[in-house]
N, C-alpha and C positions, 0 to 999 in steps of 0.2 A: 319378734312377736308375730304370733300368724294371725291373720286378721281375715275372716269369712267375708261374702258379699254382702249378708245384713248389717256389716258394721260394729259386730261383736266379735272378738280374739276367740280364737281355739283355746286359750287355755281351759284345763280339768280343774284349775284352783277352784276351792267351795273357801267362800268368806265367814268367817264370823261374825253373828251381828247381835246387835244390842240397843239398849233406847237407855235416854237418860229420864229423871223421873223430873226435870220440870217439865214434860208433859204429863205427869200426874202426879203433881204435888202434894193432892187432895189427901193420897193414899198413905197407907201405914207399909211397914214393910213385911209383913204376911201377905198383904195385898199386892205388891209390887212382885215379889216371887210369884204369885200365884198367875199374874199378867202375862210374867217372862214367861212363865212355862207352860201359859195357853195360847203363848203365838211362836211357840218355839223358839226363845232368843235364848242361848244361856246364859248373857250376862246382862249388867246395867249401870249406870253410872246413879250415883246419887248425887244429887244437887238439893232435895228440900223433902220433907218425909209428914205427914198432916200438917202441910202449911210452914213448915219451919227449914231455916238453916242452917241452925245454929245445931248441927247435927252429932257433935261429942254433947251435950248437954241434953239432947232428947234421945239419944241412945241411954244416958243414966235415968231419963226421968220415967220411959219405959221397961226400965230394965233388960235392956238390950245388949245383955252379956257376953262374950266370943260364945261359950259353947249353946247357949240359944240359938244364938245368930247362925252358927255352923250348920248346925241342927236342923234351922228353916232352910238353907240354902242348897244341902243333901238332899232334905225329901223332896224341894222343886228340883234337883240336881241344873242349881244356876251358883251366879255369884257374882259378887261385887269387883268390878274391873277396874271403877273411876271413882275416889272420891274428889268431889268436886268443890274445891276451894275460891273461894274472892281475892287471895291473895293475888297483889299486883309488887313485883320484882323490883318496880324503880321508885316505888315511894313507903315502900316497908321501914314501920317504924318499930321502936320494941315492943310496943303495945300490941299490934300484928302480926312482927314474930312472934310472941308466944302464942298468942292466937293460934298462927298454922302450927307453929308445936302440937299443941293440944289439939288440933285435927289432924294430925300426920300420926300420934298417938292414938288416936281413934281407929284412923281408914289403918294404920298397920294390925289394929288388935283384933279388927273383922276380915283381915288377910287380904284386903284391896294391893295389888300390884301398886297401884300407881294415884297421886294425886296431882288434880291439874291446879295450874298455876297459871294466874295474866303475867305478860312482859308490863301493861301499865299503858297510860297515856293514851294520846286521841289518835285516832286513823287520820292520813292527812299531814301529821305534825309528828316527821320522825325523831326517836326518842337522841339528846344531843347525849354529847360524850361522859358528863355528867352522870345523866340519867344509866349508860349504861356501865359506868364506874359502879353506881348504886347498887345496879341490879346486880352483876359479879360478887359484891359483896353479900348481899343477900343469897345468894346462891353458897358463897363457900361458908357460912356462918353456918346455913340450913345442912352443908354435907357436915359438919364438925358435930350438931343436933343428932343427924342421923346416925355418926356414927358413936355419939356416948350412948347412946339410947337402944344401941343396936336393930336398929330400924330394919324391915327387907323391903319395904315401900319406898318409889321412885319419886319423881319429881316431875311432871310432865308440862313443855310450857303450849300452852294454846296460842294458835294462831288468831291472833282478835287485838283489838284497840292497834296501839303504835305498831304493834308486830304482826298486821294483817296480811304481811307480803314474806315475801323470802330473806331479802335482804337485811329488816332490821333484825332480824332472827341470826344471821348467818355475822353479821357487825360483833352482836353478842357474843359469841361462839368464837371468834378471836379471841376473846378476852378472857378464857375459862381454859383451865387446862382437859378439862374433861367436856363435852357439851352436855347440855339438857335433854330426854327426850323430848319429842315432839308431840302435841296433841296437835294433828292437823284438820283445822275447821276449815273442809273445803269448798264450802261457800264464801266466806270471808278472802280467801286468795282470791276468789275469782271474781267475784261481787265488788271486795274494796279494792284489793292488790290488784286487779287487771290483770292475772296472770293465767293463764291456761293449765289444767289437769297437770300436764308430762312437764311444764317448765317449774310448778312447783316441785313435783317429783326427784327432777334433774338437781334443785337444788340443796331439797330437802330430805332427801329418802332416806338416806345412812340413819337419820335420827329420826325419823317418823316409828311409832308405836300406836298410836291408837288413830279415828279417821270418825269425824263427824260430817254428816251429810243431814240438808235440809234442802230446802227450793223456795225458788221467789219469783217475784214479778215486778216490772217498773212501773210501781204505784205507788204514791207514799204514801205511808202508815202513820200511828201517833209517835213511834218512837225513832224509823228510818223513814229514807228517799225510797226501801222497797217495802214489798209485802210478802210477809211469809205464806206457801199455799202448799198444798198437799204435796206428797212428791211425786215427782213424775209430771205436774200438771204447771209447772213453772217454765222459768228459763234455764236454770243451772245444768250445766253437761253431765250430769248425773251416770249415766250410760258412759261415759268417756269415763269419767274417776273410777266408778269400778272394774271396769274391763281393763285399765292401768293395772290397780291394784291385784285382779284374777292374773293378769301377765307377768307382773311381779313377784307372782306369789306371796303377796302380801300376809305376814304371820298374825297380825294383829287383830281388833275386831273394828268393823264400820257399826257406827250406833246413829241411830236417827234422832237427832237433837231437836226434839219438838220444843218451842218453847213458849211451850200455852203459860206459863205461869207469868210471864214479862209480857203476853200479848193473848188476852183473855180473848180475841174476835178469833182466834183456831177452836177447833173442833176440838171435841176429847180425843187423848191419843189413840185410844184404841180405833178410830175411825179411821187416824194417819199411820196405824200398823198395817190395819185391813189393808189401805190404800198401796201401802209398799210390797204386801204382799201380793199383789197384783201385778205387779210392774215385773215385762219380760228376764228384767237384769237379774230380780232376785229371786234365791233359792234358801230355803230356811235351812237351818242346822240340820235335823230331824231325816230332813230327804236327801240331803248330800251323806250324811255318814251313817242314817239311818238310827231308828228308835232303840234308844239308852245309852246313846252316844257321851259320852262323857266328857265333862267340860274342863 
């Protein structure tokens, strides 16, 4: 990797970026395309859509049919990257799995790649043998789902709770003949796990697909020991994770995980777009490959 004196690599890689929408909860999803495509992201993850999560049930209640859906997402030319589930891998019960059934049924019928999944459990208290017996079985039930159903939606596991670091991740991944992709929440490695940028990387990278970035500070908050703050205005290496990723050539997309909905004392998103837009590291879609770029 070549690395300039200001601290930034020469790599030419332009990154894909994204936000997820509990930073704007509030919104419907006319209104979430219309967000992406006036701060130039072409994708998004969904996590909760007018207040709700229960997101196969409020795509029926609005009538939010694939070719609608398609339809909105052509004329903002965005799309949905992450559907974002609660499922957790080592305490899925049947009641759960069908659950994520019928959301992996959803995020596959609005053409989402990928749905993220928790490994479970508490950061601190790694998940025992048990628990990852659990999760393997959760795992091959959900590929045997996928494949009567003829799914083309992946499986993504988030780095968060017991799986905040590399290794319980990587324990997992023994025990499966195929591994998970990765949703690497790169705050959470560095924040909980103690680990640096490039040693998550080193461990992780083969399976990383998608990259959430936020920022913090050592303050405690109502829910952690930090505080979530604008980016750029924190402590997180911010600046190191993406010039990794521009070095790597990172295929995937970085999405800014705002997460005003669990912590109403952040600012609306659109304030923590502006903000990211600001910041030297980043370049929006639109100026790297230029207007009607295709997503």
């Amino acid at each position: 990797m070549t690395v300039r004196a200001d601290g930034r690599n020469g790599s030419n890689h332009k990154l894909r970026w994204g936000f997820s929408t509990l930073g704007c909860a509030e919104l419907s999803l006319p209104e979430v395309c219309q967000l992406a495509a006036q701060f130039e992201f072409p994708e998004f993850e969904v996590r909760a859509l007018q207040g709700r999560v229960d997101l196969p049930q409020y795509a029926l209640d609005h009538g939010l049919m694939p070719p609608r859906v398609g339809s909105l997402f052509k004329d903002h030319q965005v799309r949905m990257i992450v559907g974002s589930s609660d499922f957790k891998l080592i305490d899925g019960d049947d009641f759960k799995r069908a659950e994520l059934s019928r959301f992996c049924a959803w995020a596959d019928a609005w053409r989402a790649p990928y749905v993220r999944v928790f490994g479970g459990g508490t950061w601190g208290a790694p998940p025992t043998e048990a628990e990852l017996k659990t999760a393997a079985e959760n795992i091959a039930w959900w590929r045997a789902e996928k494949k009567a159903h003829r799914w083309q939606v992946e499986l993504l596991l988030e780095t968060h709770d017991a799986f905040s670091a590399s290794e319980p991740c990587c324990r997992l991944f023994q025990r499966l003949d195929e591994p998970l992709g990765i949703l690497w929440d790169a705050h959470h490695t560095w924040r909980l796990g103690g680990e640096t940028p490039r040693e998550t990387w080193r461990r992780l990278s083969k399976w990383i697909r998608h990259v959430h970035i936020k920022d913090s500070i050592d303050k405690p908050s109502a829910r952690h020991p930090y505080t979530y703050v604008l980016p750029g205005e924190g402590q997180a290496p911010l600046a190191d994770i993406l010039n990794l990723l521009r070095a790597e050539n990172f295929q995937g997309t970085v999405s800014l995980e705002w997460e005003r909905l669990w912590h109403p004392y952040l600012p609306p998103l659109p304030v923590a777009l502006a903000r990211l837009r600001e910041q030297e590291w980043f370049q929006p879609w639109a100026e790297a490959h230029g207007p009607g770029s295709k997503v």
